[in-house]
Each structure stands twice: as C-alpha cells, then as structure tokens.
N, C-alpha and C positions, 0 to 999 in steps of 0.2 A: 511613357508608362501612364496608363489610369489608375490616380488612385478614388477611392472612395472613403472619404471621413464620415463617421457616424454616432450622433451623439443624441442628445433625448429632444437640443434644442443649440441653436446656432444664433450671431449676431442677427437684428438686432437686441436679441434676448441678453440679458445681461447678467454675465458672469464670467469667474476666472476660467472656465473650461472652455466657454463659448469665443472667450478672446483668446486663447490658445488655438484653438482652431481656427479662426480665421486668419493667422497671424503663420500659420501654417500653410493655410491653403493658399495665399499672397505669394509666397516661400516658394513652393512646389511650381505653380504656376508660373511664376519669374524663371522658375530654375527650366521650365521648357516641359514638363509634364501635366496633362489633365487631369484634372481635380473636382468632384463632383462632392457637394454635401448631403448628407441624410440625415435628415430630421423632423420631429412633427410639429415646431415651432421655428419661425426664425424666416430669412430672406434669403435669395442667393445674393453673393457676393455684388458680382456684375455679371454679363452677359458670358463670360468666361469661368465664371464658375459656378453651375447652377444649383438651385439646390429642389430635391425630389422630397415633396413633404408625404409621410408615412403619420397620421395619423396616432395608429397603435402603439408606437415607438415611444410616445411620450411618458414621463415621469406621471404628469396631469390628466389624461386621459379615465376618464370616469370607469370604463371598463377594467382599465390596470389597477386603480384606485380599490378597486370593488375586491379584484382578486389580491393586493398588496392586505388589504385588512385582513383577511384570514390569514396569509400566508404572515402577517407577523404574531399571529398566535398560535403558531405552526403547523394549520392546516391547512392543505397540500386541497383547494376548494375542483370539484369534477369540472367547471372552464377554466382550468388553469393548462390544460392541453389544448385545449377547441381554439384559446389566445395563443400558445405558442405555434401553432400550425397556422394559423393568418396572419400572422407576423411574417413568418418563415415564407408563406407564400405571396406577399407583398413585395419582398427583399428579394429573392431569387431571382426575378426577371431584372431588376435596378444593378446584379452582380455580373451579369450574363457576359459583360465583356470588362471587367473590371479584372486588374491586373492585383492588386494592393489595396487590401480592406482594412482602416484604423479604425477602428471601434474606442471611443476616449468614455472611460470610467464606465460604462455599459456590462462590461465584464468581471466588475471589482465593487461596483455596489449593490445594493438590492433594491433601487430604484425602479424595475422595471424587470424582475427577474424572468418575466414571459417572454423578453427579448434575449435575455440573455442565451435559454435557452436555445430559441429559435437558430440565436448564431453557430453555440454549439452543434447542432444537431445538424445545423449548412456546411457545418465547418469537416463532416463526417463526408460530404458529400464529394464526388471526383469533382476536377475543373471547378471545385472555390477558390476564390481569391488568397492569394497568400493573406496572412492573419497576423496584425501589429495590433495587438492589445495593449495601448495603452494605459498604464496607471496611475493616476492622479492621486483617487482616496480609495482605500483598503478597508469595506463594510467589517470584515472579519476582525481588523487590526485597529478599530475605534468602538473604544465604552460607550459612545453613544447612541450604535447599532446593534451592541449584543442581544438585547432582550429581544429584537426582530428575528433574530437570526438562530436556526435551530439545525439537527444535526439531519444529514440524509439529503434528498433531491428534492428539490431545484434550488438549496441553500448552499451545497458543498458544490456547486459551478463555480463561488466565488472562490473557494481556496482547492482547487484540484487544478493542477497542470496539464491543460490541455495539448491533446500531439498537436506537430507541426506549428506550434505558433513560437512566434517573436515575441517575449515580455519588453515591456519599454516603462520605467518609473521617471517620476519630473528630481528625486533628490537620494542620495547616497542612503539617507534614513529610509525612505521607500524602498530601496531594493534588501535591505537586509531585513527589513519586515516582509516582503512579498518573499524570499528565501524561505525563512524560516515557515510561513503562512504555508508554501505550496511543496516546502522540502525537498528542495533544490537547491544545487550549489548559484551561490551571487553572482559567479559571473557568466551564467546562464542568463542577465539581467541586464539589460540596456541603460543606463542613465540617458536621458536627455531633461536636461534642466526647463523650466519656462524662462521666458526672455524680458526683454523689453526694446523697443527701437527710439534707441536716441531722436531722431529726425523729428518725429511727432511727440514724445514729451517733451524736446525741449521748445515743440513748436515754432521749430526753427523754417525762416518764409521761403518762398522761392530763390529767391535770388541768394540767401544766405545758402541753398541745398548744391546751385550751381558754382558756388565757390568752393564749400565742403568734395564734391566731386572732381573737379577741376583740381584741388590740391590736395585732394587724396587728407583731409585734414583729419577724419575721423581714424586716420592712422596713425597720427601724432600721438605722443605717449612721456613723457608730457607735450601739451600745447603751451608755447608762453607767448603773450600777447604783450603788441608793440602797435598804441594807437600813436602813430602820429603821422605829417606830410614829411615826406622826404627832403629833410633841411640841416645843414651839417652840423646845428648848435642842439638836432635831437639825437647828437650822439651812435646812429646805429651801426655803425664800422662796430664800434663793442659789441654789441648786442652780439652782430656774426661772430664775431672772436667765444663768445658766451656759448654760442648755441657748438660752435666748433667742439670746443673742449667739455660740454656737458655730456657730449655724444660719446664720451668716451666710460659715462657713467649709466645715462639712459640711452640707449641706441637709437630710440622712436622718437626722439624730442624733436620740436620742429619748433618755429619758429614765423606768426603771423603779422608784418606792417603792415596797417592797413589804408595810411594813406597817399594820396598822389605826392608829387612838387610842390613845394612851395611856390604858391603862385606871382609871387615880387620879386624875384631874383633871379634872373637869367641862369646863373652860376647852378642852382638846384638841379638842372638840368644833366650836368656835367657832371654835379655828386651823386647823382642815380647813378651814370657810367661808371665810378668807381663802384661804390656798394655793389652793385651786377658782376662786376671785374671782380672784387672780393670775396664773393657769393663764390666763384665757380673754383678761384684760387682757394679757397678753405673746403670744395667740394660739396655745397651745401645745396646745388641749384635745384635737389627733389624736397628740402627741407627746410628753407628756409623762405618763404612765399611774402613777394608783394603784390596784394592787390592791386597797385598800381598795374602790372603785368595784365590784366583780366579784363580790368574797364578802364575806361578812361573817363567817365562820368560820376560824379559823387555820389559817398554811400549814404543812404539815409538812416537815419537813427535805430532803426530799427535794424538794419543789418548790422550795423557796430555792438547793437545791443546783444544779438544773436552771438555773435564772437565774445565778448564775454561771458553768456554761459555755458560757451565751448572750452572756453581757455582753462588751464589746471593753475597759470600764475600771471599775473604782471609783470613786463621790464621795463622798464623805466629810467635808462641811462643817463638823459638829457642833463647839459652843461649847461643850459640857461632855460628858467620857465619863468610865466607870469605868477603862474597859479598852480596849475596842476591837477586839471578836472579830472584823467583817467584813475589817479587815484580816489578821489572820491565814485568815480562808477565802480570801480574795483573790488571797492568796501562794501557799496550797495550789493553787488551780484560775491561779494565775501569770498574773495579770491586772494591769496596770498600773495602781496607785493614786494618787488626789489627793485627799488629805485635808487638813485645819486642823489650823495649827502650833499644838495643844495638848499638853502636856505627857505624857498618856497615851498618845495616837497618837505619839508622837516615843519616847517608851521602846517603843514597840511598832516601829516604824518603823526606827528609827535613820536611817541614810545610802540606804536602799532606797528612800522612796517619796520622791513629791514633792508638798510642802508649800505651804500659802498661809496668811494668815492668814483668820478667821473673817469679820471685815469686809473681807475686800482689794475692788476693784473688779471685778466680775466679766467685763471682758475682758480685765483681767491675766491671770487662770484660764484663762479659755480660749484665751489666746494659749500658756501654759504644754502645755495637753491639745494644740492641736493641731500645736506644734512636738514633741512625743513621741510622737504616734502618726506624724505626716509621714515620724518619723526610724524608725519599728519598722516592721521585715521583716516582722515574724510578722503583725501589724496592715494591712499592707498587701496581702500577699497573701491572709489570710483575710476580707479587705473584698471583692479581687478575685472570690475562690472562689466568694460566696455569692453575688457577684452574677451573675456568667458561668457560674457550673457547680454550679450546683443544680439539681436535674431538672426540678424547677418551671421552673425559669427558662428550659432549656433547651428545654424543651416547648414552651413562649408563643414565646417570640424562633425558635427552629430549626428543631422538628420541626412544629410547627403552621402555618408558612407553606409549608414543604417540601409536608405532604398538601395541602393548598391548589389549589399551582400544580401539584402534579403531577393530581389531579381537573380543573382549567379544563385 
C-alpha cells in the first residue's frame, strides 16, 4: 500500500506532530508499505521515504499568512479561492497513485485553512485517496482559537463531518470532543495514542539492542536483574526458583544473568550445567536469559548499564559478597532491590532495600516482589507505558488494523 502523510511541516522541523509522523512513517515502512511525506518544511526521512516539498502547504508561507489575517477577522479575503485552487492543484498529481491519505491536524486547525479546503474539495473527487484525518488539536475545541474562528465557510471544515473519511484522535478526551464538535456518535472515532520507543530514550547501544532482540527482553514484564558471573556462592539456583513461582503472579516476568563463569574455578563450569539443567526442569528456557549463552566476550559497562535501565528490579540472592556493588548501581538507576540478609548487603543496604534470607522459600520472595511492585506507582505505570504506548505496540494493536480495514 502507498500511504501519503501530510502535514504543514516534517523532521527536521521540531515538534510533537512532526515527531509523530516520522515515527509513523518508520512504522509503515518497516511494516512493508510506501510512505511518502508532504510537506512545505522539513527533510525526507531516507531514500525510502521521500518527501515532496509543497510550498503553499505551509502554516508560514507569507501568502497563507496574508489570507490567515483577514480570515481571523472573519473575512472570507477574494484569494482565499485563487489559494485553495493551487493548493489542490499541486496535491493532485503527488495523489495520482497514492492509495491512503493522512492528513495530521491540517483538517482540525485553522492553520492553513486554504489547504484544508483544497483537501476537501479533492476529497469530492472520484479515485482520491482514501482519507485518515488525523486529530491531534481541535481549533474549534480550544479558547485559544475561538476569536479566529467564525461561523460559515471555510471555518465550519473544521467542525463538519466530512463523507467517506476515517476520523482518527491521539486520546479518549479527543474523541469525545471531536463527537460532540462534528455530532457524531464516538465510536465513529478511532483512538490511536502517540507513543514513544524505548530503544532510543533509553539510548540503549548496539550491542545492548542485540541482546534485547535475541531475548525477546522488551517482553519481560517484570524484567529482574541478576548482575553476576556464574558461581555457586551467587546463589542463582534461587533466583530460578523466584522467577518460576513469580510466574504464577506476573506471567511476562523474566529473568536477566548477566555474567559468564567464574573464571578461577573449573568447577563454575559444571554449575552453568545445572543452572541450564534447572532452567529447562522449571520450564523457563524462553525466560530466564544468560548472557553468557550470547557471547562469550565481556560486557562493557555500558551494556550493564543499559540493563539496569531496562530492568523493573534487583535480585540479589548471593550467600557470600565482598561488597556488593550492583546494589549501589541499582540505587543509582533507583530500582527496587531484593537481596539476601547478608551482612555486606545489609551495611550496604541499611533500611532501603528488602531483605530475605539466602535459603528462605522461594514464594516467600516472591510473595515479598510482588506486594512491592503491586504497591509502586512508578512500577505500574511504566508496566502500563511499555505495554500500550510503545510504537511497536502501538503499530501491531492500532495503526495496523486501522490500514487494514480502511484498504477492505
């Protein structure tokens, strides 16, 4: 499918709209469809997704500007047609094989109402592009555009129900104001949220992305992190036991080791062979991940770093430490710890984390993990975040059924 995005201005132009579309067009593309941008500002993407700059289109554009003045004192100025006709015939040849027209907030503000038009009056036209008007902000539905906004043509574009189009808003408050605005029932109204992609806020490197992939991590729900080498005095036989029977509370939990053998003791060797053997007897071999499986090379700091602010908690089992550094990165990246009541981690520790002993039972533990996350804010809405509003997600569940049924 061709789609066509169309907005007053595109990256590198900076804004929330403008990083909605490109975050879009990424999307579409990946997902195996062409995607072409329209706009009078801005870059194409890459070579795959170009973008067709229109001038007149613009919000800034001294001629829109010219006609935008009169028309916020309600006069309807004689090029305010002569503009929407060179608009329209700019745009006609750029639709000519475009299957899927998004038009973001073009439709809904008075930015540019000579385009608006133009769309409309294309939109009349046989063989136009099917029609996803997007809505971001609602000219009609904010005090800070009324006094621009009057009653009659080319104003009442922004609140009249255009035939054959798809409405699409970014938030539930949006669709029952664009209802009520166009007097239409709501669920004539698409939600599709704006998103955000883990991967680059949390600026996570290459090598930490090939892991995330390879272990499917960003499906973890909780993630609890286990920094240590595989050595029988870090306890992780529990951990498994932990992660086994947490599963019966959160189903997505998984579980990240992220270091090799111990390198002084033949014997480490052999204790990887159980832990794997344990791994598969407790049924965990998609959910419980050692890095050691991946590479065989040391991770540098900066990937450990990355895993902590992937992780939702700390485990921390171990029957014997020095010190006890992961709890203090832990603290740093303010991640809720559950460690073994040993003397090191308790001077390290104090009254801040929460404690078990090294042999407790391990659904005491996890009855302990999932009354503290049940009870954390932060923990619950960034469970929610990643699962409802990651652009992945948002893509599969929203926008991919959307192009779907608007194609049948």
């Amino acid at each position: 499918m061709k789609i066509a995005l169309l907005h007053y201005s595109v990256p590198p132009v900076v804004g929330g709209v403008e990083s909605v579309i490109a975050h879009h067009a990424w999307l579409m593309t990946n997902a195996g469809h062409s995607v072409i941008l329209i706009a009078a500002r801005g870059e194409s993407l890459n070579n795959h997704i170009p973008l067709a700059r229109l001038p007149l289109i613009d919000s800034r554009h001294p001629d829109v500007l010219a006609i935008k003045a009169e028309l916020d004192v309600g006069r309807s100025p004689p090029g305010f047609g002569q503009l929407v006709d060179h608009i329209a015939i700019a745009l006609h040849p750029l639709l000519a094989d475009v299957d899927v027209l998004i038009p973001h907030n073009v439709c809904s503000l008075n930015k540019n109402l000579a385009l608006t038009a133009a769309l409309r009056q294309l939109n009349q036209e046989a063989g136009f592009p099917k029609l996803i008007i997007w809505h971001h902000d609602l000219a009609w539905a904010t005090p800070r555009y009324r006094s621009e906004l009057h009653d009659g043509y080319p104003w009442d574009l922004l609140r009249t129900d255009w035939p054959n189009v798809t409405h699409v808003v970014v938030s539930e408050t949006r669709r029952h104001e664009l209802a009520d605005l166009l007097h239409i029932p709501a669920d004539r109204i698409t939600v599709v949220p704006n998103g955000v992609d883990p991967t680059h806020f949390l600026k996570l490197g290459p090598q930490t992305q090939t892991f995330v992939q390879a272990m499917r991590l960003d499906d973890a729900d909780p993630l609890l992190l286990l920094p240590v080498r595989l050595t029988p005095r870090k306890n992780i036989e529990l951990a498994l036991h932990i992660l086994a029977a947490l599963r019966h509370h959160f189903p997505h939990a998984a579980l990240l080791v992220t270091g090799p053998e111990g390198p002084h003791n033949p014997a480490n060797a052999e204790y990887r062979r159980r832990l794997l053997a344990l791994r598969d007897e407790l049924g965990l071999r998609d959910t419980a991940h050692f890095a050691a499986e991946h590479t065989t090379e040391f991770l540098p700091d900066a990937v450990i770093a990355d895993f902590f602010r992937l992780a939702d908690a700390l485990l921390l089992p171990s029957r014997e430490e020095g010190f006890g550094i992961p709890l203090i990165e832990a603290a740093i990246a303010r991640l809720p710890i559950f460690c073994a009541d040993i003397p090191p981690l308790r001077e390290l520790g104090r009254d801040d984390v929460q404690y078990f002993s090294p042999d407790a039972d391990p659904e005491t533990i996890v009855l302990m993990i999932r009354d503290r996350l049940n009870a954390d804010p932060i923990y619950q809405f960034a469970s929610r975040a990643r699962r409802n509003f990651s652009w992945q997600s948002l893509y599969t569940q929203r926008i991919a059924p959307l192009l779907d049924a608007v194609r049948s």
